[in-house]
C-alpha positions as CSV (number, residue, x, y, z in Angstrom):
1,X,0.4,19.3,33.3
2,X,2.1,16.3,31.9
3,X,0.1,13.2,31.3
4,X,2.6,11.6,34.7
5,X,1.5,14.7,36.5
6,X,-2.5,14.6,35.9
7,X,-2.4,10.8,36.3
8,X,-0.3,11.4,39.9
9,X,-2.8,14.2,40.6
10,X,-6.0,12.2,40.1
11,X,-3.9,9.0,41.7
12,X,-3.3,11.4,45.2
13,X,-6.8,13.0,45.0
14,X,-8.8,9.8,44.6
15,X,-7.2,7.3,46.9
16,X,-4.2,9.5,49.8
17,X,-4.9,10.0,52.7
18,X,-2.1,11.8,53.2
19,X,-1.6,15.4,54.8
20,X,1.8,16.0,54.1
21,X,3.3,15.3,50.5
22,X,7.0,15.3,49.3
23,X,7.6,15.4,46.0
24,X,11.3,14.0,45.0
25,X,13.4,14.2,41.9
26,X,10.7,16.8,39.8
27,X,13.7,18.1,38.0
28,X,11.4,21.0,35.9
29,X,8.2,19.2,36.8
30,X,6.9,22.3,39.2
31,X,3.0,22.2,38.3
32,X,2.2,19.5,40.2
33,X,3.9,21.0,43.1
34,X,1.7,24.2,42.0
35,X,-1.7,22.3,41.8
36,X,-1.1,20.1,44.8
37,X,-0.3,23.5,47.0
38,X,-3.4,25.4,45.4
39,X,-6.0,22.8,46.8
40,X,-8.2,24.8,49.1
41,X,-11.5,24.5,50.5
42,X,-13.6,25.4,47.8
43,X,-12.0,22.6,45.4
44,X,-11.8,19.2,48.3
45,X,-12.1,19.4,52.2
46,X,-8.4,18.6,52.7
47,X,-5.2,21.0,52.0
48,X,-1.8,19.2,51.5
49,X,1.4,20.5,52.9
50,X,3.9,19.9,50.1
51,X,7.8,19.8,50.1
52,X,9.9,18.6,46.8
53,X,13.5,17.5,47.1
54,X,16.2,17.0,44.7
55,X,19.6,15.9,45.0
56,X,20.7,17.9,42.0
57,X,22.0,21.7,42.8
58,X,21.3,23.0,39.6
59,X,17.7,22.5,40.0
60,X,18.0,24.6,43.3
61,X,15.1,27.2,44.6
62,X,13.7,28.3,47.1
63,X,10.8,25.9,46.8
64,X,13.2,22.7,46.4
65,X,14.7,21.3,49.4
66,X,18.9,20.1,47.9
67,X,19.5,16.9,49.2
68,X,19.8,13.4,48.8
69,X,16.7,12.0,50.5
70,X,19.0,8.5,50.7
71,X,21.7,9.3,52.3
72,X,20.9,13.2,53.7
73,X,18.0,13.5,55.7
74,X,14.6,11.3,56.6
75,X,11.1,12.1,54.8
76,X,8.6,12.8,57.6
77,X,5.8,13.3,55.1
78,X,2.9,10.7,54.8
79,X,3.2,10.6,50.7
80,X,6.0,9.9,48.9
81,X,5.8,10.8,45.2
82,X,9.5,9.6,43.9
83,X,9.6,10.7,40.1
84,X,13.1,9.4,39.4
85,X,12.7,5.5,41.1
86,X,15.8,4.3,38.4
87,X,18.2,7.1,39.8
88,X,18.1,5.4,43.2
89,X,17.8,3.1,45.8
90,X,14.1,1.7,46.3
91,X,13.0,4.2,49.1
92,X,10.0,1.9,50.1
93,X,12.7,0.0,51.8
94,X,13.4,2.9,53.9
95,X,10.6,3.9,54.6
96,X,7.5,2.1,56.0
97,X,4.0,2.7,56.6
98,X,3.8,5.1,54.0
99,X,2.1,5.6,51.1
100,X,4.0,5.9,47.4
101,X,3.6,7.0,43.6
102,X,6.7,5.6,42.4
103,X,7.7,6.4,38.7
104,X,10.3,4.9,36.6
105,X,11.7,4.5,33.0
106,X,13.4,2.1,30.9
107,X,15.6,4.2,29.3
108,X,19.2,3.6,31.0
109,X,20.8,6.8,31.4
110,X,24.3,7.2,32.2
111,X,23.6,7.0,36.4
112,X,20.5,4.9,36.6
113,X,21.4,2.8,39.2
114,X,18.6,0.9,39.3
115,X,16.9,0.6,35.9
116,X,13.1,0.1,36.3
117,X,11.7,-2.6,33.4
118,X,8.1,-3.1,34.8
119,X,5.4,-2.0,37.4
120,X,5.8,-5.5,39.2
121,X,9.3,-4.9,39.9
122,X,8.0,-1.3,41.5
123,X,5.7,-3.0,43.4
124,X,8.1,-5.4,44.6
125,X,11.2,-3.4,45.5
126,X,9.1,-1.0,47.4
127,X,7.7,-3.9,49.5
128,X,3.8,-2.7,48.5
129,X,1.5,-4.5,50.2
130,X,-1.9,-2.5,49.0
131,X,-1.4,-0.9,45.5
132,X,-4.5,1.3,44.4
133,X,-3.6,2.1,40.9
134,X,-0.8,1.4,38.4
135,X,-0.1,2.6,34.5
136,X,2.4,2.6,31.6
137,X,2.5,5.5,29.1
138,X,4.8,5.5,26.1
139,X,8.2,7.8,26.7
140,X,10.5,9.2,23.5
141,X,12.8,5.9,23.6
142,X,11.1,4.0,25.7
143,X,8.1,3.8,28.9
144,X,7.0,5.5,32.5
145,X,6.1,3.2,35.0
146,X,3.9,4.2,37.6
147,X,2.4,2.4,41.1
148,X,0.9,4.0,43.5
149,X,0.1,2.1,46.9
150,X,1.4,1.6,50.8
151,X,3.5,-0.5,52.4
């Protein structure tokens, strides 16, 4: 796993209370997705039912959901892990009463629509009112953010 993954992972086992899990915008991150769906009974008393989405069709499978979880369908899940927070609009907006790990970068890509520069600003467009947990970690050309919390 990724240092993003293991630090979601511990995030989501530590504080969620969560049941139901969708993971959106992995692109190739699919051991998360793996680990989250292998927690049994012998390793913690609860068992999360786990969907990931992605609007991108190239990254299409039959455990990725296609879509655009703006504009194309509503997440019914109780945890929303959004690894791609600059590629669109602020889903904590959307959604309410739910609780989010929401990761950014800094880097500007060509379609970041809404270019993350700190975990404050996270916070803030997602409307958090509890956050449990928040980190940097150092990217090639620039940083992740990461908040995790409910609104």
């Amino acid at each position: 796993m990724t240092k993003v993954d293991r630090w979601i992972y511990n995030t989501i086992t530590i504080y969620s209370e969560a049941k139901s899990i969708a993971i959106v915008g992995p692109a190739d991150k699919k051991l998360l997705y793996l680990e989250l769906k292998n927690i049994g009974p012998y390793n913690m008393k609860k068992r999360f039912a786990v969907t990931m989405y992605d609007y991108d069709p190239q990254r299409a499978g039959e455990d990725i959901t296609t879509a655009d979880v703006v504009f194309d369908l509503e997440l019914k899940e109780d945890l929303i892990v959004n690894y791609a927070c600059e590629k669109m609009w602020p889903l904590g907006k959307m959604y309410k009463g739910k609780e989010f790990i929401l990761v950014g970068d800094d880097e500007h890509h060509n379609g970041d629509c809404n270019p993350i520069t700190s975990n404050k600003q996270l916070v803030k467009q997602n409307e958090l009112k509890d956050v449990w947990e928040f980190n940097e970690l150092n990217r090639w050309k620039g940083k992740f953010y990461m908040v995790a919390g409910c609104n």
